[in-house]
Backbone as JSON Lines, residues from 0, in Angstrom:
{"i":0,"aa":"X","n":[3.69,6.5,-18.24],"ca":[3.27,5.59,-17.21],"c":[3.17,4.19,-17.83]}
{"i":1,"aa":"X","n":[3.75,3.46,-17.14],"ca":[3.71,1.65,-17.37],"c":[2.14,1.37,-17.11]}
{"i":2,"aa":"X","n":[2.31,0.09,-18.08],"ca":[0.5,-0.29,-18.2],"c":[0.18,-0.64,-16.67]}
{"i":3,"aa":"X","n":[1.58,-1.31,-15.8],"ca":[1.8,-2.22,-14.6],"c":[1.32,-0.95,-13.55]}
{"i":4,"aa":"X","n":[1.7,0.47,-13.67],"ca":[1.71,1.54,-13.01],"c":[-0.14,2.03,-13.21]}
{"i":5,"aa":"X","n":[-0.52,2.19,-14.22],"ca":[-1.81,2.11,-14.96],"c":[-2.57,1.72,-13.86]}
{"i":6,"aa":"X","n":[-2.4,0.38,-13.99],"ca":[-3.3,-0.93,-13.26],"c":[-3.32,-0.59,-11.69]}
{"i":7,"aa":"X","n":[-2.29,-0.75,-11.08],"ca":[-1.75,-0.06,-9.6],"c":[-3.14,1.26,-9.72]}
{"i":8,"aa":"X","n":[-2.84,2.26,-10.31],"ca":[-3.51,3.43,-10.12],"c":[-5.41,3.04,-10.4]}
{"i":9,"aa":"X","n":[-5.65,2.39,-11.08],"ca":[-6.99,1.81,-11.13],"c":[-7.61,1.1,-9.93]}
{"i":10,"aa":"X","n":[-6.42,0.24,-9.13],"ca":[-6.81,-0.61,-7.8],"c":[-6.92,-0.05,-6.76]}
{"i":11,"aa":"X","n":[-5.92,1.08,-6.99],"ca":[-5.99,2.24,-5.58],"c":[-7.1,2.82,-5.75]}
{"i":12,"aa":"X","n":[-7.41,3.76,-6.66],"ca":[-9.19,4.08,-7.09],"c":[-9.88,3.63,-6.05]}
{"i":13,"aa":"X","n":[-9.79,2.04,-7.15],"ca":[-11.43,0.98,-6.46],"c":[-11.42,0.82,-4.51]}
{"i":14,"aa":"X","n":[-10.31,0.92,-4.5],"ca":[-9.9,0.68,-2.78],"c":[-10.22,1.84,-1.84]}
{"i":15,"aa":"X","n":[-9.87,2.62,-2.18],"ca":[-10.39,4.46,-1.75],"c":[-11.91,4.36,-1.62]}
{"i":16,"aa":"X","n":[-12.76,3.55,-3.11],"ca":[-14.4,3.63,-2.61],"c":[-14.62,2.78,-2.13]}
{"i":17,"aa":"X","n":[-13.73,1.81,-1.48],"ca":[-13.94,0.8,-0.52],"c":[-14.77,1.55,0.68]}
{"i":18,"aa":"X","n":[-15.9,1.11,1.38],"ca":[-16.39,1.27,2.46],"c":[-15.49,1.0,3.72]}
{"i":19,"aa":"X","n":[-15.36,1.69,4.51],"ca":[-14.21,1.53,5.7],"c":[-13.22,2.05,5.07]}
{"i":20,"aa":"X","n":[-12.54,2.32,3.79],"ca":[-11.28,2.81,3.83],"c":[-11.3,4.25,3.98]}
{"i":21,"aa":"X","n":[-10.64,5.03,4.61],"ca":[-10.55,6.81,4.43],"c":[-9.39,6.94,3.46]}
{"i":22,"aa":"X","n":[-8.64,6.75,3.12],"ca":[-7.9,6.96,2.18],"c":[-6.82,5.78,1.41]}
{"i":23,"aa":"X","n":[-6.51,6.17,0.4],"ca":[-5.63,5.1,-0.52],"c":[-4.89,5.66,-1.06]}
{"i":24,"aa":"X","n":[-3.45,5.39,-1.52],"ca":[-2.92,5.95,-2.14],"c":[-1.32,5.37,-2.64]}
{"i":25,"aa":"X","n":[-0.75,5.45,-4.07],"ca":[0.75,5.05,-4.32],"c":[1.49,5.78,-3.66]}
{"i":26,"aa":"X","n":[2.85,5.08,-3.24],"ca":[4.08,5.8,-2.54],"c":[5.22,5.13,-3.3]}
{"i":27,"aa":"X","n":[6.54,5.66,-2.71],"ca":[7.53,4.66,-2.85],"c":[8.73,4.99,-2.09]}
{"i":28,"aa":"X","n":[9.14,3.67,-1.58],"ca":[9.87,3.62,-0.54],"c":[11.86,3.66,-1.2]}
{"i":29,"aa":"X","n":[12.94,4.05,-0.58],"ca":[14.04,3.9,-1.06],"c":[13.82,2.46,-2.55]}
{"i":30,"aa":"X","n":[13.04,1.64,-2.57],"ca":[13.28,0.84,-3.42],"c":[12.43,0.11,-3.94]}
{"i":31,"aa":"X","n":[11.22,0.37,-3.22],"ca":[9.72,-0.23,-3.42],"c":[8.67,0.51,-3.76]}
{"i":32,"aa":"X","n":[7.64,0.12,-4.65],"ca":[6.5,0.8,-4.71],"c":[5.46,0.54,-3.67]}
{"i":33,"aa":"X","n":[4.61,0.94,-3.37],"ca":[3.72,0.45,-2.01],"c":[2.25,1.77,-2.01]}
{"i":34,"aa":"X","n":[1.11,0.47,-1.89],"ca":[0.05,1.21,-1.89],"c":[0.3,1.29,-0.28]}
{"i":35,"aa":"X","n":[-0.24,2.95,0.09],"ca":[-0.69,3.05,1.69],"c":[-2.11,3.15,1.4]}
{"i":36,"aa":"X","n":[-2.61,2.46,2.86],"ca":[-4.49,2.26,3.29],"c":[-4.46,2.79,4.16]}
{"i":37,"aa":"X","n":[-5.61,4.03,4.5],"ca":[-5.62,4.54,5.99],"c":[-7.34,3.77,6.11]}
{"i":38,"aa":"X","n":[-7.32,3.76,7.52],"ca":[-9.0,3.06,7.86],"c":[-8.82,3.9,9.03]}
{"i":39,"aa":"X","n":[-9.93,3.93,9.56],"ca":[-10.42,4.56,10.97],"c":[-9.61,4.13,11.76]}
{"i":40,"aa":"X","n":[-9.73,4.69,12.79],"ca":[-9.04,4.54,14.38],"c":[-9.86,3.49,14.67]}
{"i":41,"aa":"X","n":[-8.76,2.32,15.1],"ca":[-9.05,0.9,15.45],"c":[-10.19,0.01,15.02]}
{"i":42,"aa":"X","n":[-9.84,0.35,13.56],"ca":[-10.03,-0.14,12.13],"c":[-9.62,-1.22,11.9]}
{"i":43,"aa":"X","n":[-9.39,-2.41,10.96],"ca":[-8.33,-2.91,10.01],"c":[-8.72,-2.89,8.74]}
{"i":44,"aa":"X","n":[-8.12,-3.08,7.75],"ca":[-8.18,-3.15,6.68],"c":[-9.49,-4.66,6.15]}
{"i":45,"aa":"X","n":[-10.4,-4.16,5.68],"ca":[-10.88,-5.05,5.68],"c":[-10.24,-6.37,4.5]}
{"i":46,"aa":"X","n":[-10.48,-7.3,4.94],"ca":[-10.19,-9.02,4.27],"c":[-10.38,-8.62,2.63]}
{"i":47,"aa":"X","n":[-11.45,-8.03,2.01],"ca":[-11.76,-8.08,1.12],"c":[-10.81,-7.81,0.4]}
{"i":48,"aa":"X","n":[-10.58,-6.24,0.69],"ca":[-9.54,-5.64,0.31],"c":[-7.76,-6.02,0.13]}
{"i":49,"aa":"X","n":[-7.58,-6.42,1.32],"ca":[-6.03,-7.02,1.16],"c":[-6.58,-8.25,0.49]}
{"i":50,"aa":"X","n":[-7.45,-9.22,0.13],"ca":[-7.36,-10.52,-1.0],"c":[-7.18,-9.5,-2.7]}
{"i":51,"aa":"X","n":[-8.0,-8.37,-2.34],"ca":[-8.2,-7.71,-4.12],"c":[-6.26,-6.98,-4.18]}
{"i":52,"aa":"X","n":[-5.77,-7.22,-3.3],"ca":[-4.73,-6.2,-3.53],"c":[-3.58,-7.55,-3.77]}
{"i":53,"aa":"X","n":[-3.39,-8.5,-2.81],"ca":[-2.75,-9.7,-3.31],"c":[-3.55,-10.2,-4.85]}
{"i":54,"aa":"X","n":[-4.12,-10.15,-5.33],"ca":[-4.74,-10.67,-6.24],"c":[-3.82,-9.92,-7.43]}
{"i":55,"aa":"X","n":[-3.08,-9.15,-7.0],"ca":[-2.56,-7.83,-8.08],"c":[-0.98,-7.67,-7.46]}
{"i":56,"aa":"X","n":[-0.69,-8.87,-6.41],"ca":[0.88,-9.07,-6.57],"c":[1.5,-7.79,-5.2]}
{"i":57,"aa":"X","n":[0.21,-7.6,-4.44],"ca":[0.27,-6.53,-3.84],"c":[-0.08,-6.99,-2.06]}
{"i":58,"aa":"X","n":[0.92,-7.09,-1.13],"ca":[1.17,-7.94,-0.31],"c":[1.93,-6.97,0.9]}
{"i":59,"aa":"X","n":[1.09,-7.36,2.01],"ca":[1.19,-6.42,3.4],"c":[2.78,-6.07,3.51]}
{"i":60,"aa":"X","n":[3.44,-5.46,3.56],"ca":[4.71,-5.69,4.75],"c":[4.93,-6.42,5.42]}
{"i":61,"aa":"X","n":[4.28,-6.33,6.47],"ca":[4.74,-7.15,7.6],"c":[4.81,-8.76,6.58]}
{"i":62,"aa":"X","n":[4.46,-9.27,5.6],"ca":[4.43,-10.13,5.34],"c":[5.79,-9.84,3.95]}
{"i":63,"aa":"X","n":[6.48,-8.8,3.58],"ca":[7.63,-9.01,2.2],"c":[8.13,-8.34,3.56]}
{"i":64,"aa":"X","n":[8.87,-7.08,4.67],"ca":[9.87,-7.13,5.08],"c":[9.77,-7.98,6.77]}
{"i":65,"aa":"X","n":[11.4,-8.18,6.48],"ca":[10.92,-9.22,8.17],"c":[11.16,-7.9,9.61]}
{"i":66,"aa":"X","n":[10.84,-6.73,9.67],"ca":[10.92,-6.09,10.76],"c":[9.78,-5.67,10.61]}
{"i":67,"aa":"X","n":[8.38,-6.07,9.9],"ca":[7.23,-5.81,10.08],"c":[6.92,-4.66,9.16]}
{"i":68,"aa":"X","n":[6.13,-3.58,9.46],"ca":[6.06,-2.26,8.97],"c":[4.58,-2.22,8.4]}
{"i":69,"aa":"X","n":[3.42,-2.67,8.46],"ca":[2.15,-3.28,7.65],"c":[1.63,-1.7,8.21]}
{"i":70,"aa":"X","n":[1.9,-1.73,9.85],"ca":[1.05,-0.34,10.98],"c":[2.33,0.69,10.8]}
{"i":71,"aa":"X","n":[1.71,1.49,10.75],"ca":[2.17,2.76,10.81],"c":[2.13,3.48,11.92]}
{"i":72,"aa":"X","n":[1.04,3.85,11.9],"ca":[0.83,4.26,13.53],"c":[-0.78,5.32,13.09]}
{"i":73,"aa":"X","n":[-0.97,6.04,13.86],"ca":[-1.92,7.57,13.78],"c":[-1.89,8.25,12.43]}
{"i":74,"aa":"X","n":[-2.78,8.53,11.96],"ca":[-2.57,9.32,10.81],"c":[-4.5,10.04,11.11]}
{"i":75,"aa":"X","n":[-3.96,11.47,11.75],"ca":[-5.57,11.73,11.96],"c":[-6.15,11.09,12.53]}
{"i":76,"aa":"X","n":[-7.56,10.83,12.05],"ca":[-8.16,9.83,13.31],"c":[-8.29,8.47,12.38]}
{"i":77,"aa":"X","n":[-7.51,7.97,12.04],"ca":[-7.01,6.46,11.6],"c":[-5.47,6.05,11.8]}
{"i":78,"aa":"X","n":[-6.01,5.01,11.41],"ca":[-3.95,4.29,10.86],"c":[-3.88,4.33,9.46]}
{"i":79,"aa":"X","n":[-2.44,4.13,9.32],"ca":[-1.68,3.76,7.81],"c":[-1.34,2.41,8.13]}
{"i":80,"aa":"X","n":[-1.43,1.96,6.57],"ca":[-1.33,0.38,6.65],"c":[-0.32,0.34,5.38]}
{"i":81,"aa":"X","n":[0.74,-0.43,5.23],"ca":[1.63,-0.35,4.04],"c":[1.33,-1.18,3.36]}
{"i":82,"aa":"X","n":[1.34,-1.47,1.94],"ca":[1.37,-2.87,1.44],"c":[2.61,-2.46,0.23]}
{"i":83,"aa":"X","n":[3.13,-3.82,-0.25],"ca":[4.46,-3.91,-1.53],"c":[4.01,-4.49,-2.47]}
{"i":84,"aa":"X","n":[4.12,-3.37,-3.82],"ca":[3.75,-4.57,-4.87],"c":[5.11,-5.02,-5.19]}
{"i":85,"aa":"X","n":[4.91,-6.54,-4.81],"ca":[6.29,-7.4,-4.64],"c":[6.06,-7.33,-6.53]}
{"i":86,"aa":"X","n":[5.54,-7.07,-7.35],"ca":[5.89,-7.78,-8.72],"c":[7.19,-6.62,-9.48]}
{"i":87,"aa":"X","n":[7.36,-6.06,-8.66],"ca":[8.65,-4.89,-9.01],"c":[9.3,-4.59,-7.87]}
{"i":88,"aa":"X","n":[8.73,-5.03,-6.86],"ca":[9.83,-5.13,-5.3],"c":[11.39,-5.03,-6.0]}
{"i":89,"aa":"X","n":[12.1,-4.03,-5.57],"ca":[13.3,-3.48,-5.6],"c":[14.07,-2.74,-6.84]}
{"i":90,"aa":"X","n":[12.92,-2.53,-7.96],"ca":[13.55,-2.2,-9.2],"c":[13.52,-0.5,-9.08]}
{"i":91,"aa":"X","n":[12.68,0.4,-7.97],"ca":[12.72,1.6,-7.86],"c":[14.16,2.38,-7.53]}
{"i":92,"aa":"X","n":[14.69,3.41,-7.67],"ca":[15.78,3.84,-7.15],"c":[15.39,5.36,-6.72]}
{"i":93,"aa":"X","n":[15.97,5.83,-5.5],"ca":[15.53,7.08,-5.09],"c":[16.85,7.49,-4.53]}
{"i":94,"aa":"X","n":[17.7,8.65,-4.99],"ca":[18.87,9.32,-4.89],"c":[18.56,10.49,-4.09]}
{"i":95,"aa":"X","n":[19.78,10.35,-3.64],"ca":[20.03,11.47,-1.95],"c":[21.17,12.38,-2.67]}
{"i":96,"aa":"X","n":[20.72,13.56,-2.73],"ca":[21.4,14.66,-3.15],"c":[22.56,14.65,-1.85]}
{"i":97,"aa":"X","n":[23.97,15.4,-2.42],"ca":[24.31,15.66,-1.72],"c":[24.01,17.39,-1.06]}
């Protein structure tokens, strides 16, 4: 694990015992890494949180792709919220078997 991957996994932690969040967690998309945030049903993510996550190069969707993608939709009784850590935005690769 990269120290950069390290760090990521330490912020998701602290964000999970965020009050209001129900869950946190790393993903990765065809080419991106991306923390998902779930919060309650008609929730948002609180301010605090998305400043501690930009603070770490880590930046909504809807704000790095231009067709949006930040909402997810339902997940249980909350939403998913996407965010990109733009500081490796596109260096992931994920292969499709044939």
């Amino acid at each position: 694990m990269s120290d950069w991957e390290a760090e990521l996994e330490r912020l998701v932690a602290e964000v999970r015992e965020h009050e209001g969040i129900a869950d946190a967690f790393l993903a990765k998309s065809f080419t991106d890494r991306l923390v998902i945030v779930d919060v309650g049903d008609g929730e948002t993510v609180p301010a605090d949180v998305t400043d501690r996550l930009a603070d770490h190069d880590v930046r909504s969707a809807d704000d790095v792709y231009d067709d949006g993608g930040a909402f997810v939709g339902h997940v249980g009784n909350g939403t998913r919220h996407h965010f990109v850590d733009v500081q490796t935005r596109g260096e992931h690769q994920s292969y499709v078997v044939d």
